[in-house]
C-alpha positions, 0 to 999 in steps of 0.5 A: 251603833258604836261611835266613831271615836271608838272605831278610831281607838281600835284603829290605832290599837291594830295600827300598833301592831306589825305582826302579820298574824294580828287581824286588821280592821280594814280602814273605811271613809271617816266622814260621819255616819250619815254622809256615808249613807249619803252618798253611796256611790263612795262604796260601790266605786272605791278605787281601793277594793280588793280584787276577788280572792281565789279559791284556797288550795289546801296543798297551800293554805295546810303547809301555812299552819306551821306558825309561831301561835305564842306571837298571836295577840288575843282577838279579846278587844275585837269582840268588844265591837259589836256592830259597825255603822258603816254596815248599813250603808253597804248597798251591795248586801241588804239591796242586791235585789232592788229595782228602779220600780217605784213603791207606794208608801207601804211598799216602801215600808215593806221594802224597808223592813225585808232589807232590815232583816237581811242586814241582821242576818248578816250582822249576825254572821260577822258578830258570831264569827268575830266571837268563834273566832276568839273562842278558837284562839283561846283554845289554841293558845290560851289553854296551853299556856294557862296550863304551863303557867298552872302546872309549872313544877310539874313537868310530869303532868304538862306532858300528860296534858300535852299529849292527850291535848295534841291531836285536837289542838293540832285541828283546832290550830288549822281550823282558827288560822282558816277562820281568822286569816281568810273567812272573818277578813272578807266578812269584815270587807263585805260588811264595811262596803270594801268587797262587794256582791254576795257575802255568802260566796266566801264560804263556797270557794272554801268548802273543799278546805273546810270539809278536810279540816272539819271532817278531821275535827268530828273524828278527833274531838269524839276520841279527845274529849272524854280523856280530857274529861277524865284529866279535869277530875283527876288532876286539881291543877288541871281544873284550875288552869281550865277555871282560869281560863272561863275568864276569856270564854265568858265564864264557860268551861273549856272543855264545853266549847270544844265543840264550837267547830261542830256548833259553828257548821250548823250556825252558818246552816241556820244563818242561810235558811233564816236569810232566805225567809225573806228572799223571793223563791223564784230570784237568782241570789235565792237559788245561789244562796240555797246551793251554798246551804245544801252544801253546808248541809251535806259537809255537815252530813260527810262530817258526821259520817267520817265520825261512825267509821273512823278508827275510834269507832271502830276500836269501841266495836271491836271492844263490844263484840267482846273481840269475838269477830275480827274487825280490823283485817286486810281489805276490811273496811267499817261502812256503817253502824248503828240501832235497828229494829227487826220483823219477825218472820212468822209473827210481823207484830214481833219486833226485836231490837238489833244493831248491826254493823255494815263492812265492805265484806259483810253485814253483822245482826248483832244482839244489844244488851244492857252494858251495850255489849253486842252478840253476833246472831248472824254474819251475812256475806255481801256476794250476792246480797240484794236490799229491797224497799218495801214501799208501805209503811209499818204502824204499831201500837203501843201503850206509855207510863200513862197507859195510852195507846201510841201509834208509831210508823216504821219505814221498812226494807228487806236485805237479802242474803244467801244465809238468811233474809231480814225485815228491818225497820227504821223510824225515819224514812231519811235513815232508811235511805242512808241503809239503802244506800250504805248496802247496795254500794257495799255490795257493788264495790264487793262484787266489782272487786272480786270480778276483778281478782277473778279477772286478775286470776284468770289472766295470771293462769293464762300466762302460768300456762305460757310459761317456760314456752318462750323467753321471758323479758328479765327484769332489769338490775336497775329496778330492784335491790331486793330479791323478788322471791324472798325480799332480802337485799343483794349483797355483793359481798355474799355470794348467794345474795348474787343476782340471778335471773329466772329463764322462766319467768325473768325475774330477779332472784338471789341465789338461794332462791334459784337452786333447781334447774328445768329444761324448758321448752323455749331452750330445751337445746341448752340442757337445764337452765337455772329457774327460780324456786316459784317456777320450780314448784309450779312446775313439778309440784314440790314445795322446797323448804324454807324459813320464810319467817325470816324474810322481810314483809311485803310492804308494797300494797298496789291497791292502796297506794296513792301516789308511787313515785322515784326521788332523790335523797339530797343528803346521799344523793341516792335514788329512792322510790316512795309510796305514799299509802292509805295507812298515812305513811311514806314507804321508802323503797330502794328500786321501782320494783322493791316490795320490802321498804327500807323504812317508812316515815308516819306522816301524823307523826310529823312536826313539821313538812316544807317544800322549797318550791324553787328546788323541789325539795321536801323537807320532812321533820321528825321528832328524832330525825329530818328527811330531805327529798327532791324531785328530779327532772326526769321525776315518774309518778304512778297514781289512780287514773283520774280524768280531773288530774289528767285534764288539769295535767294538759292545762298546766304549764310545768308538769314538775310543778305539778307534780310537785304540788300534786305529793305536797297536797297528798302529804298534807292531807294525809297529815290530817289523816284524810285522803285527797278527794280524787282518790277516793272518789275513783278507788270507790268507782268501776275504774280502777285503772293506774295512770304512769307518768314518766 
């Protein structure tokens, strides 16, 4: 244990500091150890406890991170404690189980031995989490610094350094404020007896924060660390500024403790499951503490997940298949990868080596040779595709370097397809389940989303065929500043960018895009009436020519659209309508109805967004240039149908505020190149519906 002056002396040293970034050790009775322990009727009553702290909201806890990290004392001295005496006279941790039940000597013995190993455990957690938090800091703060410091005649190469380091640092800088101003301070309150209950809960109020921000680290620090790798052996300065930097890290490289997040996950898993040796199976805290890591255990698999099929994997698969298969195309998603093994059909001792790659549309066998470039053999389709388990398993045969005989077991499964069926082999039934899985939920959502294109088109037919039999409803000129044929904006200074109306269809068109006349049904009375050049093809099969290759692009994805919802530009005081899509960019439209943007503003790119909550108004800061956007009264927002946002919508007293905070989450997740959790759950569910508010 460590003595009690030296507590006061780091005391004193945070008591010196004023800056809110600084983490403060929580001030506890000074009385001697054993009169703590005493009476500990002190601890469980204190009249300063903290009342419980809410779940952090990442819509609030994200738009903290923009902070002054060169103001940031090192944690250094922190790491010197290395326990607190204070830790064992917190009943509430190592007895929250205990009885009135007399014990005889040796089960009080017993008793006693249990509550010390628990006590360990959870003085492992606070220790380790004093040092992962330093760890963070210093690659935070520290590395960037020392770097600057090191290469300082050299701006050409802190830049190079800067931009290979910046996404990584980014996450990392998120990841450390997560950890050093709300999980290691209610450790620390829980160890000194200032918060009681069960320590454990601290981790399940922010598992929603913790899965955005880890998830983004998996994918980031995969595409990082190489390159970093690479600049350490090619640039002296570089290698030395990371040598000078060893000195805060316990003489270990910087470059190897990158990968303390992904360590830290799997620390906590271990913490939990040797804590719960010592527990009763049958008791609540069990049961409690058994859902917190399960739950660990599955971020840690979603983590590992969003790493397969992130945009870097993808590009590395693309390369591998030699660019011989479009990998990156519309509606075309990576679902899964990786080795496999394949039964022959004729010969079920014939195993071959495979690697296949699942998409939302198809399922590739590929060939893997030695340089690990991939040879497609077969492209099957997912209409119609069916994935049987097969229930006994496989063993095979084979001989070592040794020359002996080895029995190896495969779980397999068949995929059906209507171009060829497949027995493929896994050597864990867990990989098995994963396949399983992966497949037949590829194959619902394919055959779920070409019902509804079919159902879509069915619809669409019928109205074509309702068309020019009665009067169409004309768009209204307020909703559109572009023509709905050819994109390219009205103008009143010319005269064929003049706004027309389609008698067909309704639709707002320019006048080059309404040269022909019809007599319609509805209006056959009136002669020919001017209809627009779509209408005039359907109906008479002509196609009219036109250099549609100078036409703005269609930008407007419904599909793909998160939010879409109307603001006001506060500089101009113009309204825009905004769509926020999975492409992480806010696409700025001119009018509700608008399918060319205006301009798009990349939401990584970013360095820095704010919302002044009193005005509604975002500001949003680009390297070049800021936008500022407010959200009106009469704001209308068009989002994916979700019954969590409805129910939450009815429970809210300010719908504005709401709102508000509904676009400021999505924009900073999308920041983090992550989408919000509703969102995806319903884009993969059966309801694709679209809630309009407004």
């Amino acid at each position: 244990m460590i003595k009690e002056t030296n507590w006061c002396s780091i005391r004193d040293f945070f008591d010196g500091y004023k800056n809110p970034h600084v983490y403060q050790v929580i001030r506890t009775n000074l009385a001697s150890p054993s009169t703590r322990q005493s009476d500990p009727s002190n601890l469980t009553s204190n009249s300063r406890q903290l009342p419980p702290r809410p779940p952090p909201r990442p819509e609030n806890y994200l738009k903290s991170q923009i902070s002054d990290w060169n103001s940031i004392p090192s944690l250094d001295i922190i790491d010197n404690i290395t326990g607190d005496s204070s830790l064992s006279s917190n009943l509430n941790l190592s007895q929250c189980n205990s009885s009135d039940v007399s014990f005889t000597d040796e089960e009080e013995d017993y008793e006693a031995e249990r509550q010390s190993k628990l006590r360990r455990c959870l003085e492992e957690v606070h220790t380790t989490e004093k040092t992962y938090v330093n760890i963070l800091y210093v690659l935070s703060v520290k590395l960037s610094a020392e770097i600057k410091n090191t290469c300082d005649k050299d701006d050409n190469l802190i830049l190079i350094f800067n931009n290979t380091y910046k996404p990584l640092l980014g996450t990392i800088q998120q990841i450390y404020q997560l950890h050093y101003t709300m999980i290691l301070p209610e450790i620390e309150e829980y160890i000194i007896g200032q918060r009681t209950g069960n320590m454990w809960s601290i981790f399940e109020k922010n598992f929603k924060v913790i899965e955005v921000l880890y998830k983004n680290y998996y994918v980031t620090y995969y595409d990082t660390q190489g390159k970093l790798d690479d600049l350490c052996k090619n640039y002296p300065l570089i290698n030395d500024a990371m040598l000078k930097c060893q000195a805060h890290l316990g003489n270990l490289y910087p470059i190897t403790q990158l990968n303390c997040p992904n360590q830290r996950l799997l620390r906590y898993i271990l913490c939990m499951k040797t804590y719960m040796k010592h527990l009763d199976q049958n008791s609540t805290e069990y049961k409690y503490i058994r859902s917190i890591h399960d739950e660990f255990d599955r971020i840690a698999g979603r983590c590992e997940e969003e790493l397969v099929i992130s945009a870097a994997q993808l590009n590395e698969l693309k390369e591998r298949l030699d660019n011989k298969f479009e990998c990156i195309k519309e509606h075309r998603k990576l679902l899964w990868h990786g080795p496999i093994k394949k039964v022959s059909p004729r010969r079920h001792n014939d195993i071959a080596q495979r690697y296949m790659i699942l998409f939302s549309d198809c399922l590739l066998v590929c060939n893997e040779d030695s340089g690990r470039k991939l040879d497609i053999k077969r492209e099957l389709s997912m209409r119609g595709i069916t994935i049987d388990i097969i229930p006994n398993v496989r063993t095979t045969i084979v001989s070592n370097n040794d020359q002996q005989n080895i029995s190896i077991i495969y779980y397999p499964f068949r995929v059906n397809a209507v171009e060829k069926s497949y027995e493929f082999l896994v050597d864990k039934e867990s990989d098995r389940e994963l396949w399983v899985k992966k497949i037949r939920q590829a194959s619902e959502d394919y055959n779920r989303r070409n019902s509804m294109i079919e159902m879509r088109q069915s619809i669409n037919q019928s109205d074509e065929q309702q068309l020019g039999t009665r009067a169409p409803a004309w768009i209204n000129d307020l909703d559109v500043t572009r023509c709905q044929n050819c994109n390219n904006r009205f103008r009143t200074t010319i005269i064929l960018s003049r706004r027309h109306h389609c008698r067909c269809c309704g639709r707002c068109v320019c006048g080059s895009c309404s040269t022909k006349k019809l007599v319609l049904e509805y209006c056959k009375h009136e002669g020919e009436v001017r209809v627009c050049d779509t209408c005039y093809t359907h109906f008479t099969g002509t196609e009219l020519s036109k250099n549609t290759s100078i036409w703005p692009k269609t930008t407007r994805d419904i599909d793909r659209t998160i939010l879409f919802g109307d603001f006001r530009t506060v500089n101009s005081g113009t309204n825009i309508w905004i769509a926020l899509q999975e492409d992480y960019h806010l696409h700025i439209y001119g009018a509700k109805l608008d399918q060319a943007e205006e301009y798009s503003i990349n939401l990584c790119d970013l360095i820095e967004l704010q919302l002044e909550s009193d005005t509604r108004t975002f500001t949003l800061r680009e390297t070049t240039k800021t936008h500022i956007f407010a959200i009106d009264l009469n704001h209308q927002i068009r989002y994916e149908k979700n019954n969590l946002i409805d129910e939450k919508l009815k429970n809210f007293d300010n719908k504005l505020t709401f709102y508000t905070n509904l676009w400021l989450e999505a924009m900073q997740l999308a920041r983090s190149t992550t989408l919000p959790e509703w969102y995806i759950r319903k884009r993969d569910s059966a309801d694709s519906g679209v809630s309009i508010v407004g």
